[in-house]
C-alpha positions as CSV (number, residue, x, y, z in Angstrom):
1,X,159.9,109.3,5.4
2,X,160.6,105.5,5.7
3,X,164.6,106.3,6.1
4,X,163.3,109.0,9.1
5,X,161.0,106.4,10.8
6,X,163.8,103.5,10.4
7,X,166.1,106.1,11.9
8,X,164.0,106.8,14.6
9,X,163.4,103.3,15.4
10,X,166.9,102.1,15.6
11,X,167.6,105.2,18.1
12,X,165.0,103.8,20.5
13,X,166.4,100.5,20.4
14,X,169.6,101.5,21.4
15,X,168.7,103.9,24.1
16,X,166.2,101.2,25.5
17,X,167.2,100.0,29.2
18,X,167.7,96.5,29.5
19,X,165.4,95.1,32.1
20,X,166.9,94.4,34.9
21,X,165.9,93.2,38.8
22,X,166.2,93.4,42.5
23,X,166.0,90.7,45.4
24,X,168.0,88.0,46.5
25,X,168.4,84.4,45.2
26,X,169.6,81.5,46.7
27,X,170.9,78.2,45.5
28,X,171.1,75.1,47.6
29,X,172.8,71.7,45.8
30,X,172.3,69.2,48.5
31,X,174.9,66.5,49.4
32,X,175.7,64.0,52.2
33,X,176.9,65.8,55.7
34,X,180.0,64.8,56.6
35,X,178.8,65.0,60.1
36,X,175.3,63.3,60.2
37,X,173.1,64.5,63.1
38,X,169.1,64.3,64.1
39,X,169.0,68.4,63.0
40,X,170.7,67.8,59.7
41,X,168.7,64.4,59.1
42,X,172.3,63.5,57.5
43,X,172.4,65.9,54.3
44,X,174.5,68.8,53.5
45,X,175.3,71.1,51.1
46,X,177.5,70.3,47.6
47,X,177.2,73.8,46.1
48,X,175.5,76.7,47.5
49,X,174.9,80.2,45.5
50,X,174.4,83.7,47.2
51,X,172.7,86.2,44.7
52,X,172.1,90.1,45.8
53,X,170.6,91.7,43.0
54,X,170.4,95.0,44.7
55,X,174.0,94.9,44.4
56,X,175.5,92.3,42.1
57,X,177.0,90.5,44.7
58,X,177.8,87.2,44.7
59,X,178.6,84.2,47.1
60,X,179.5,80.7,46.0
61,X,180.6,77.6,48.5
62,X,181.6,74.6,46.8
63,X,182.2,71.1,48.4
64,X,184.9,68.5,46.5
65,X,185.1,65.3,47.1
66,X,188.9,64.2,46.5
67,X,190.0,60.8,47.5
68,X,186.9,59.9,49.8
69,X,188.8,63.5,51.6
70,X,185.7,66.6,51.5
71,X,187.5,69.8,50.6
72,X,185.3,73.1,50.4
73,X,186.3,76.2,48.2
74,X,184.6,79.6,48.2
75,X,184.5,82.5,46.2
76,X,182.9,85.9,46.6
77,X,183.0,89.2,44.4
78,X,180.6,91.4,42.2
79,X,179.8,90.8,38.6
80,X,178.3,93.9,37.3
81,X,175.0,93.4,35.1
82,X,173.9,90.7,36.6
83,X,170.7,90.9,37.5
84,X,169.8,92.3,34.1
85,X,171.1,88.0,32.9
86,X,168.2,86.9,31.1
87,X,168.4,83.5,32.4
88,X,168.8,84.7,36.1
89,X,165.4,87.1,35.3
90,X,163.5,83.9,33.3
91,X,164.7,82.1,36.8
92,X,162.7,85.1,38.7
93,X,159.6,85.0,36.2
94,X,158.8,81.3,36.8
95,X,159.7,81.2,40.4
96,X,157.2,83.7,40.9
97,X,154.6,81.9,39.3
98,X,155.0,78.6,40.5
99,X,153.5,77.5,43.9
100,X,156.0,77.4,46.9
101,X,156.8,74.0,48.1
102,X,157.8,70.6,46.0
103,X,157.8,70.7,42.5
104,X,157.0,67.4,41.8
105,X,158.7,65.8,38.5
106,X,158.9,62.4,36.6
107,X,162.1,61.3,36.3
108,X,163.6,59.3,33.5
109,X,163.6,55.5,32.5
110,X,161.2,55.0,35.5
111,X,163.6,55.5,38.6
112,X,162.5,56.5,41.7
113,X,166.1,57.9,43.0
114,X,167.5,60.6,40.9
115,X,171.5,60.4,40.6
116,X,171.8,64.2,40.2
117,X,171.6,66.9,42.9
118,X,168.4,67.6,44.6
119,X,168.1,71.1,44.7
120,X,166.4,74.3,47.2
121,X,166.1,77.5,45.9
122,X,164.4,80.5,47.1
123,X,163.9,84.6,45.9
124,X,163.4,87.0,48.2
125,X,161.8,90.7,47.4
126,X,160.9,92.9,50.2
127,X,158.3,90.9,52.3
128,X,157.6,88.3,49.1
129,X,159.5,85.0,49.5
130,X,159.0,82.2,46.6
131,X,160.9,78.9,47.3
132,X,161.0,75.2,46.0
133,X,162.6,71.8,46.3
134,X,163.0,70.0,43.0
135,X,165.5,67.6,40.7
136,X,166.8,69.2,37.5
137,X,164.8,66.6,36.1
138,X,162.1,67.8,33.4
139,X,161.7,70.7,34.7
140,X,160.4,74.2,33.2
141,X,163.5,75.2,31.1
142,X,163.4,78.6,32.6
143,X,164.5,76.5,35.8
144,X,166.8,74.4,34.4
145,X,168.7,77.4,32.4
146,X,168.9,79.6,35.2
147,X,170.0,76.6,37.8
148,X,172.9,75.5,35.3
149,X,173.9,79.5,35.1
150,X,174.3,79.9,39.1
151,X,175.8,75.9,39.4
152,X,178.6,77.7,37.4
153,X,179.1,80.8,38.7
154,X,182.2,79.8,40.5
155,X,184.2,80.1,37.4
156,X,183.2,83.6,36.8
157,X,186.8,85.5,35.8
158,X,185.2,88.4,38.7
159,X,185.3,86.5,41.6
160,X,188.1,85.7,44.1
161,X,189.1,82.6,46.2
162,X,187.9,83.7,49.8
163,X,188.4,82.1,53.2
164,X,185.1,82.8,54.7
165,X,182.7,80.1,54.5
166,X,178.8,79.7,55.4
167,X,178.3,76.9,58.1
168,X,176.4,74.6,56.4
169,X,174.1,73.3,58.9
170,X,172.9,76.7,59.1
171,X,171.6,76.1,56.3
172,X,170.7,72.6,56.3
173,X,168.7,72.5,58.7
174,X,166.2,74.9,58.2
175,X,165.9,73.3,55.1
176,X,165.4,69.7,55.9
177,X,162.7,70.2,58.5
178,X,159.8,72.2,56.2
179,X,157.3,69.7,55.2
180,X,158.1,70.7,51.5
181,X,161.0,69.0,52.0
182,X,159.9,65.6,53.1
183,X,157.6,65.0,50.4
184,X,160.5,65.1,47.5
185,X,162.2,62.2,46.1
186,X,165.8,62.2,48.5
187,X,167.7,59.8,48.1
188,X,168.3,58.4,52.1
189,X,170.8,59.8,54.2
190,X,173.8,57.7,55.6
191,X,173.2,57.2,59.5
192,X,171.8,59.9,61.6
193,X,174.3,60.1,64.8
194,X,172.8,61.4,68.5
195,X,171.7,65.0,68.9
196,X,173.9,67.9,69.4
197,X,173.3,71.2,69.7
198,X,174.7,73.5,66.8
199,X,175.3,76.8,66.4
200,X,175.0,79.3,62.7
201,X,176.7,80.7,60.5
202,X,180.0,81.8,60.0
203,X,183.4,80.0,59.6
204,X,186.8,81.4,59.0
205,X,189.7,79.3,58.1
């Protein structure tokens, strides 16, 4: 009887479906605008993550700075399983339970500018939408594994170099202008320059 209910137990473990979820997430790393205007109060974006869970679609934008010269890579492809990663769905669980707007975090040996990225990120599920601004500073781990998994997505052997790339500003400047946004510890931008108008999203080059 025990070998039956052993038996029985093991076949239920391996016919179990892994969990698994649906939405979109996105990743913002912000950085310094190479073209500093009043919309984009002088920030860009360093790294910025595209996740469609519906599909397992994925969109990364990177930004290098080489030799003072900005060079921006992207990559774009579909890694099967992924929104059944546990980190990506532990990212999802605390998202949902944490109150949109600034997470607000002490940061270490008393500074008051963090020398890391200053992150946005936001997930989307029919007409819910959970976002926050934070440091990767002592946060929840849940937020901390599941921003280091995305921040190195890029490498992922599935995706491909593309030559499509998000305009930045479009973005940005959404972004920068929720209150959220001006209560968390930013580091100031360089010099705003006069106002222009700009226009979203896509650039091919």
């Amino acid at each position: 009887m025990a070998a039956l209910l052993l038996g029985c137990s093991e076949e239920n473990i391996e016919k179990e479906t892994p969990v698994s979820s649906s939405g979109v997430i996105e990743l913002v790393a912000f950085g310094l605008s190479e073209n500093p205007i009043e919309e984009n109060k002088g920030f860009g974006v360093a790294y910025y993550c595209y996740l469609n869970l519906e599909t397992d679609s994925v969109f990364v934008q990177k930004r290098l700075n080489e030799d003072e010269q900005y060079e921006t890579f992207a990559w774009a492809g579909t890694i099967k399983g992924i929104s059944q990663n546990q980190k990506l769905l532990n990212f999802i669980e605390v998202s949902q339970k944490t109150k949109n707007g600034n997470i607000v975090t002490t940061l270490p040996n008393g500074k008051f500018f963090y020398d890391g990225y200053h992150y946005y990120s936001s997930y989307k599920k029919g007409n819910s939408d959970k976002f926050h601004f934070y440091t990767a500073s002592k946060l929840e781990s849940e937020f901390e594994e599941g921003v280091e998994y995305m921040m190195a997505l890029y490498q992922h052997e599935k995706l491909k170099s593309i030559n499509s790339f998000v305009n930045t500003d479009s973005i940005v400047v959404q972004l920068v202008n929720r209150p959220a946004f001006n209560k968390g510890r930013l580091s100031p931008p360089p010099p705003i320059r006069v106002k222009v108008n700009y226009t979203p999203p896509l650039e091919k080059r």
